[in-house]
Legacy VTK file of the C-alpha trace (Angstrom):
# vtk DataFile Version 3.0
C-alpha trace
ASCII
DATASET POLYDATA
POINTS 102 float
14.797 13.599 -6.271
13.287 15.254 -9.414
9.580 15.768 -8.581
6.890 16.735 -10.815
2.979 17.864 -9.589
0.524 17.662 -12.187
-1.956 20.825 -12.982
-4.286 18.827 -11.071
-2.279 18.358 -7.957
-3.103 21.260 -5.246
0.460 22.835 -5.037
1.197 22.764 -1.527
1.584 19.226 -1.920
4.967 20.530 -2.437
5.374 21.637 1.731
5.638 17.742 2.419
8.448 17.133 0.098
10.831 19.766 1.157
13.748 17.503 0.579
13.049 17.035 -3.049
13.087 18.991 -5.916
9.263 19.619 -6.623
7.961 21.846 -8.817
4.665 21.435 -10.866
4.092 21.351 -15.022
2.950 24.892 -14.946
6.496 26.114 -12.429
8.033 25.003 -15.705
6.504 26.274 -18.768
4.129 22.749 -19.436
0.923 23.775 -18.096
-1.992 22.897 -20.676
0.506 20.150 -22.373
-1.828 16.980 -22.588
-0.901 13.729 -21.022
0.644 11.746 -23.645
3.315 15.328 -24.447
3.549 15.954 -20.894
4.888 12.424 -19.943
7.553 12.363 -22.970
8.940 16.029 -21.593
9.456 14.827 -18.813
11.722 12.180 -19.993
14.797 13.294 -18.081
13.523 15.920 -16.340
12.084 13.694 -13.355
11.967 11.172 -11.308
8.312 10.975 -9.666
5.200 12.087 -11.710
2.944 13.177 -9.296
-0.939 13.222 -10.585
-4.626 12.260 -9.494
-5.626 10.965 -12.828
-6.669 7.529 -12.195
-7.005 6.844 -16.120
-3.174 7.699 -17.016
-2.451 4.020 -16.859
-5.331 3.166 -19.449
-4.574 6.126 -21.916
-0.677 6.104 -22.282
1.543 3.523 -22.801
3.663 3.346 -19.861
6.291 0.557 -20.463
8.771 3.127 -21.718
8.797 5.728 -19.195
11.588 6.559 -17.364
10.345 7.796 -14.326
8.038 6.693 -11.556
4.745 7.631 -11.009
2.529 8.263 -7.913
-1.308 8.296 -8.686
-3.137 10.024 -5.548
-6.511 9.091 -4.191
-8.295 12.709 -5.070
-6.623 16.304 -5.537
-9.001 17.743 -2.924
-6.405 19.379 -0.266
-8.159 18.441 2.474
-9.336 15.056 1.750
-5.390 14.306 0.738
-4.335 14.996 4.918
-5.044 11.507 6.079
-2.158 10.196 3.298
0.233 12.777 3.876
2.919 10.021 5.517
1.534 7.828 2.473
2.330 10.122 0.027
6.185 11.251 1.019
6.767 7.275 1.582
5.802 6.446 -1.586
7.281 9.078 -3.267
11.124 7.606 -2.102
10.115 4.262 -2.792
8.651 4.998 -6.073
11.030 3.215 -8.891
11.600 4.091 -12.816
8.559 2.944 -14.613
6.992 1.758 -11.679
3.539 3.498 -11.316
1.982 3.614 -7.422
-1.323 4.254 -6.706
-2.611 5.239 -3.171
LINES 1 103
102 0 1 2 3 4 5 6 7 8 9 10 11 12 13 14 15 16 17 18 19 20 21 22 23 24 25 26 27 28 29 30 31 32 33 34 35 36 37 38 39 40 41 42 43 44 45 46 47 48 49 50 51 52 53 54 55 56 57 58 59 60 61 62 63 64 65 66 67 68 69 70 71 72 73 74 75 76 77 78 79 80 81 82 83 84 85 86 87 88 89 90 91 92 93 94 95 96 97 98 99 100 101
């Protein structure tokens, strides 16, 4: 699975999905794209959207996109521990256009 960690995701969040192709928007060339750019780059490109901004759902229009995204309680390393089993679960259950919030 395609997976993509948003500026605001602490990049190690990448050691718990070894089995998946993660890599975050700055890995690949979109760091400083804003939301609404970012999310129609990444058309094709993934298959789980990986960010902490709560607001995503009430700024874009998300009917369209074809990937799933995970929304994560904080992107504080340490306060993200206790949802680590959380966090891989839901990123294999997340579905195309789906958005799932921890």
């Amino acid at each position: 699975m395609r997976v993509i960690l948003d500026e605001s995701v602490p990049r190690r969040l990448k050691l718990w999905l070894p089995d998946h192709d993660a890599r975050t928007v700055v890995e690949i060339g979109w760091g400083g794209v804003k939301n609404g750019r970012l999310l129609q780059l990444m058309a094709g490109c993934a298959d789980v959207f990986i960010t902490a901004d709560k607001n995503l759902e009430f700024q874009q229009n998300l009917t369209a996109i074809e990937f799933g995204i995970l929304v994560l309680p904080t992107n504080r390393w340490k306060l993200l521990q206790p949802y680590r089993d959380s966090i891989i679960l839901a990123v294999a259950q997340t579905k195309p256009g789906k958005m799932t919030v921890i």
